[in-house]
C-alpha positions as CSV (number, residue, x, y, z in Angstrom):
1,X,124.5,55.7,91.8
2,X,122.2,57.6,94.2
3,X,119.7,59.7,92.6
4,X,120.3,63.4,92.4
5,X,118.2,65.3,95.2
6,X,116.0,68.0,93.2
7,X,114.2,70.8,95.5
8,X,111.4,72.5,94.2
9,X,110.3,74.6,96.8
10,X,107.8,77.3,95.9
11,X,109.4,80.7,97.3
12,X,106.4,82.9,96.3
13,X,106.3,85.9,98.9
14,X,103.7,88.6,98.1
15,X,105.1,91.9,97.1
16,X,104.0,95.5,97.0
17,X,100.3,96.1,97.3
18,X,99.2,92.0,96.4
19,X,98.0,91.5,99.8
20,X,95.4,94.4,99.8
21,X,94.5,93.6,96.4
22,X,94.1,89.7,97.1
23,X,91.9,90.9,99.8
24,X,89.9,93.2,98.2
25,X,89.3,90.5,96.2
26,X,88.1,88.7,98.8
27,X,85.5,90.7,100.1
28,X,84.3,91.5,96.6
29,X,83.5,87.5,97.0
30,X,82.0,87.5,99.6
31,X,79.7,90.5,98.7
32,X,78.5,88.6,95.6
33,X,78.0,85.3,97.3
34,X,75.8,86.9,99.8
35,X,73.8,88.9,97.5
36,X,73.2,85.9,95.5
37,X,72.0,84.0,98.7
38,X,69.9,87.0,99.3
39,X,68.6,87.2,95.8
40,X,67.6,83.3,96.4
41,X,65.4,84.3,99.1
42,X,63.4,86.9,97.4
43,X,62.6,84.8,94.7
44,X,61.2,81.9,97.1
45,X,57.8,82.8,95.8
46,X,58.5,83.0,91.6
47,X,60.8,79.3,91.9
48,X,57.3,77.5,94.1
49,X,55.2,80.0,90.4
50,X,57.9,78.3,87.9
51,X,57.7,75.0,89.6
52,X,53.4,74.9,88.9
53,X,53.4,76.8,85.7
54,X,52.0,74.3,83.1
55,X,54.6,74.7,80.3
56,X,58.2,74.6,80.1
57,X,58.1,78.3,78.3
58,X,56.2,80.1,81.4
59,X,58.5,78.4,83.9
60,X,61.6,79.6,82.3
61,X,60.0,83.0,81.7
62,X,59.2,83.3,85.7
63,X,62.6,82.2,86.3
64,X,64.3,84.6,84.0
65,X,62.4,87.9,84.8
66,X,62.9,87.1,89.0
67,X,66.3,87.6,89.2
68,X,65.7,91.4,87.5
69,X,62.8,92.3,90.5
70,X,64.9,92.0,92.9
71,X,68.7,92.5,92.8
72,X,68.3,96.2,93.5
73,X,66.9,94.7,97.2
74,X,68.8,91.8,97.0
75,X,72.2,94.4,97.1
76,X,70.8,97.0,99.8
77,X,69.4,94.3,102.3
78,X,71.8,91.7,102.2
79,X,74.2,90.8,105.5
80,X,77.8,90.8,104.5
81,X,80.1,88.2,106.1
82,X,83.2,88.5,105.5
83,X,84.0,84.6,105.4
84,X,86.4,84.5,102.3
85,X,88.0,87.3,103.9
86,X,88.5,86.0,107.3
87,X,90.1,82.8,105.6
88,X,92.7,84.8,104.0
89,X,93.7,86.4,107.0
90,X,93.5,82.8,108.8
91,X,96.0,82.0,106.6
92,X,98.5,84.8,107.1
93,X,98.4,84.8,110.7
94,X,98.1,81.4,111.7
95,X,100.1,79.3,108.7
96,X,97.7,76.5,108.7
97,X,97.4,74.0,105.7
98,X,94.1,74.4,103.5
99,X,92.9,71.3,104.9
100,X,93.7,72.0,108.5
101,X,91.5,75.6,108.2
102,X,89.0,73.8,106.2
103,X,87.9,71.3,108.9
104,X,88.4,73.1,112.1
105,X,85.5,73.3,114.0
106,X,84.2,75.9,116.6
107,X,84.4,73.4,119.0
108,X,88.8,73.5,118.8
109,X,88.6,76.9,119.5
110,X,88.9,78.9,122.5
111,X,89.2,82.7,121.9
112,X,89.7,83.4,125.6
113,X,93.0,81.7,125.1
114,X,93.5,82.8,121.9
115,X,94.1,79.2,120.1
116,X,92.7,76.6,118.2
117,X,93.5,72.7,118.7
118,X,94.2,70.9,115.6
119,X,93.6,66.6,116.5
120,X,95.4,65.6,113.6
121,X,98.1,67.6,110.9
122,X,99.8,66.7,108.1
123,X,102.9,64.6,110.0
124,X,100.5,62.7,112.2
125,X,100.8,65.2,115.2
126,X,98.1,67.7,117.1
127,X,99.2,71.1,117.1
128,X,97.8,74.4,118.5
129,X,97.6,77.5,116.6
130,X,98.5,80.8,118.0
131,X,95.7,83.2,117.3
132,X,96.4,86.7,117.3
133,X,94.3,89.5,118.4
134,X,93.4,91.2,114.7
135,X,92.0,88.0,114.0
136,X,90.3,86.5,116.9
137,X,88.1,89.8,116.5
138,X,87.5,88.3,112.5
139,X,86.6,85.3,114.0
140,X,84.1,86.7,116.5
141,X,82.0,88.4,113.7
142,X,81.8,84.7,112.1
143,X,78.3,83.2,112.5
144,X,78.0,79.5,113.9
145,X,75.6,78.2,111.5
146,X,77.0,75.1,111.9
147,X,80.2,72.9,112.9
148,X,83.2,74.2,110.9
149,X,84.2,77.7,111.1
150,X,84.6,77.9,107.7
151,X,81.6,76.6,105.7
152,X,83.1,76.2,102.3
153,X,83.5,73.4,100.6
154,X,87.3,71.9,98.7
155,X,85.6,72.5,95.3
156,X,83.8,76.0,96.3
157,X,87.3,77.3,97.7
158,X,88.8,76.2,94.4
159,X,86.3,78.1,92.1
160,X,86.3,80.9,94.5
161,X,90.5,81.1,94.5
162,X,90.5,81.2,91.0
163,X,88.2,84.4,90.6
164,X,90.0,85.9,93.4
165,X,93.1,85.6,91.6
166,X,91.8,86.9,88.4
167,X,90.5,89.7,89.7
168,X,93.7,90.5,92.1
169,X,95.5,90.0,88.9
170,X,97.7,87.1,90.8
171,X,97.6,84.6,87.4
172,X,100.0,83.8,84.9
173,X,103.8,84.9,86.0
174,X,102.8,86.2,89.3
175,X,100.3,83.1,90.5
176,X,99.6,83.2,93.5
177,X,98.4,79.8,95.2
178,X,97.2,78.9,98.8
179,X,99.9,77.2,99.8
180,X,101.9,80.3,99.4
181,X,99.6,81.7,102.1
182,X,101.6,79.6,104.4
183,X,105.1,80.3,103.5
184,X,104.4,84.0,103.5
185,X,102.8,83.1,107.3
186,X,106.3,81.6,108.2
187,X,108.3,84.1,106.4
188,X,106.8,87.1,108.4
189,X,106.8,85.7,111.6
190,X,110.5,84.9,110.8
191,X,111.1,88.4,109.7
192,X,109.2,90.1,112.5
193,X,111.7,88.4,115.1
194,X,114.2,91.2,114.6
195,X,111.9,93.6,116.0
196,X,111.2,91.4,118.8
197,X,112.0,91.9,121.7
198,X,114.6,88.5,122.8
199,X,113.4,87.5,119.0
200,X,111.8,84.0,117.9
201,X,114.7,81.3,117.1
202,X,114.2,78.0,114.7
203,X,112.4,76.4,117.3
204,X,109.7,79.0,117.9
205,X,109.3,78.7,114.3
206,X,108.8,75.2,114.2
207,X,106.6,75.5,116.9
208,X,104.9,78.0,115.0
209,X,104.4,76.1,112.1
210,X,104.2,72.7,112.9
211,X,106.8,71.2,111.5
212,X,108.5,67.6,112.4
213,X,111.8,68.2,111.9
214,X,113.5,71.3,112.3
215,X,115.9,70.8,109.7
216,X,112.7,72.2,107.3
217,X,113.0,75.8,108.4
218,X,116.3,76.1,107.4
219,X,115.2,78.1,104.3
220,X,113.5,80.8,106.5
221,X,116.7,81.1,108.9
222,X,118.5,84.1,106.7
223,X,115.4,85.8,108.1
224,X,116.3,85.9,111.3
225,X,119.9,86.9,110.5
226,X,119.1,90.6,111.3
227,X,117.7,89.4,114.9
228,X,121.1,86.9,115.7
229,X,123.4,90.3,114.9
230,X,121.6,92.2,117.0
231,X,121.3,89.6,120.0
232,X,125.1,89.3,119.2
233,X,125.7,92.4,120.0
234,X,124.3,92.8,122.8
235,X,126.2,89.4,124.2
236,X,129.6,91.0,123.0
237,X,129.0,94.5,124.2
238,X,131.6,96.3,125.4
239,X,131.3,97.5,129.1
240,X,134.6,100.4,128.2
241,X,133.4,104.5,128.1
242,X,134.7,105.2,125.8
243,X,135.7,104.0,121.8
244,X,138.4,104.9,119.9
245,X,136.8,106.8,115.9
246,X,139.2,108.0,113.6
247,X,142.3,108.4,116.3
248,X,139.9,110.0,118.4
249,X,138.2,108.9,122.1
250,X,134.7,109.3,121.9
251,X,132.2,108.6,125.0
252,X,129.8,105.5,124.7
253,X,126.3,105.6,126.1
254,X,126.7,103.8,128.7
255,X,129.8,106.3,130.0
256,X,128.5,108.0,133.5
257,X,129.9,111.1,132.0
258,X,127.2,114.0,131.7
259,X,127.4,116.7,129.1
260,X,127.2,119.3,131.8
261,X,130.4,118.2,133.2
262,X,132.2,117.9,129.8
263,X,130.7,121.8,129.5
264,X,132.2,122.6,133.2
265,X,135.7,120.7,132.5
266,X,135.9,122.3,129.0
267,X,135.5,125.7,131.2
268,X,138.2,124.8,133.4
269,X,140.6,124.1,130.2
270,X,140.2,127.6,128.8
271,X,140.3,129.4,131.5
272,X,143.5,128.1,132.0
273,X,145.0,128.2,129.0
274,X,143.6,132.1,128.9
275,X,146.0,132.3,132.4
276,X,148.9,130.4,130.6
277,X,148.5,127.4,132.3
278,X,149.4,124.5,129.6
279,X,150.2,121.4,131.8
280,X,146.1,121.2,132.5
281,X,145.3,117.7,132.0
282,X,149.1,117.5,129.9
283,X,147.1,119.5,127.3
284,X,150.4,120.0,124.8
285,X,150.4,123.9,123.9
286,X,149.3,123.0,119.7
287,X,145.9,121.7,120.7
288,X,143.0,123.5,118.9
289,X,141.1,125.5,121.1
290,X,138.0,124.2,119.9
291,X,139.1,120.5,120.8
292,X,137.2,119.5,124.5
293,X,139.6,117.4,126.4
294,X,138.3,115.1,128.7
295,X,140.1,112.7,131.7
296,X,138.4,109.4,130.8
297,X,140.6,107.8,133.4
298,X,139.0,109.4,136.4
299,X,136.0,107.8,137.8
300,X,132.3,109.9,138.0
301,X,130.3,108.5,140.8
């Protein structure tokens, strides 16, 4: 007997104001990271002093009483990059896997064209990355210290998630991991499809996120089920003036009827019912007088 398939799929989407606090969190990262590195720099002089003091009890006192001269300049003359941040927006707009983003370099990117070239994925294929606007202006304030665009390391992302998380308050029943980063990447380009203009199908989604087989983005297609009744519509459209509502013909937008001439042939009516003429337009005597009859049969050039 076959083993019973189990899914396990991970549908974490981020709700209410998560996003702003996860990034909040993020720049609140970077700030310390960078004030720390700054802090490192002042104290150049008291670690070469702790390094020739002659006992173990001056060199830890040097090293101790540094840190205190200078954070106050370490927090107003620091440079803020916002590399944590950039990452978490990497990951919302572009769906990559942590390991893709890790190792791309500067030299896969092209922000003229707005992509970035990845040689090897997770299913053995390249893909390119569609990269939006928003963030191709993140990735400009990025500094090229060195090959990768993003100079952090597995373990440092890992200690760095965690404190994010903590102080986003994304632990416990509502954690948050990176991976979700992706899904929600998918899920919102899925969503945004409806208020697309022609709309993105399964295949612009696999596209989109790199996926093999198709057949795996069959969990985000009730997301596009707003976009297929709408493109539905507009392949079963009626091309009639005019729809019948509660026993009533009303005019469709698309009838070449203008309100002026419903306002002239409504004139016409009572004026001749005011004469006692009846028989315009077989009006029967009973209708109400506030009741505009209309010919929908004739055509308006």
């Amino acid at each position: 007997m076959p083993r019973p398939r189990y899914f396990n799929e991970r549908d974490r989407r981020l709700k209410g104001d998560e996003e702003s606090r996860l990034l909040d969190a993020g720049r609140k990262e970077d700030r310390e990271h960078f004030v720390d590195r700054r802090l490192e720099q002042l104290m150049t002089a008291e670690r070469q002093e702790a390094n020739n003091a002659r006992t173990t009890y001056r060199r830890k006192q040097v090293v101790k009483s540094a840190p205190q001269l200078y954070q106050c300049e370490a927090e107003t003359t620091y440079q803020h990059i916002a590399l944590l941040e950039t990452f978490l927006q990497f990951q919302l707009m572009t769906d990559a896997r942590r390991s893709e983003t890790l190792t791309l370099t500067w030299s896969r990117i092209d922000l003229e064209r707005q992509s970035a070239s990845l040689p090897e994925t997770k299913n053995g294929r390249p893909r390119e990355l569609a990269l939006r606007s928003d963030l191709v202006a993140l990735l400009r304030e990025l500094p090229r210290s060195g090959e990768l665009v993003f100079l952090i390391g597995v373990d440092g992302l890992r200690k760095a998630w965690q404190r994010m998380c903590q102080q986003a308050c994304l632990t416990g029943d509502q954690e948050l991991r990176i991976h979700d980063l992706r899904h929600e990447a998918i899920s919102r380009v899925a969503e945004a499809s409806s208020n697309t203009p022609g709309g993105f199908s399964l295949v612009d989604l696999q596209h989109f996120s790199g996926h093999r087989d198709v057949r795996m983005l069959l969990r985000y297609a009730h997301l596009c089920t707003q976009n297929l009744a709408k493109r539905l519509d507009a392949a079963f459209a009626s091309d009639s003036q005019s729809i019948t509502h509660h026993g009533r013909r009303r005019l469709t937008g698309g009838s070449p009827i203008t309100l002026s001439e419903i306002l002239v042939e409504s004139t016409v009516v009572s004026a001749g019912k005011a004469a006692g003429n009846n028989d315009l337009d077989d009006m029967p005597p009973t209708t109400p007088t506030n009741v505009v009859r209309i010919n929908f049969g004739r055509n308006v050039a």
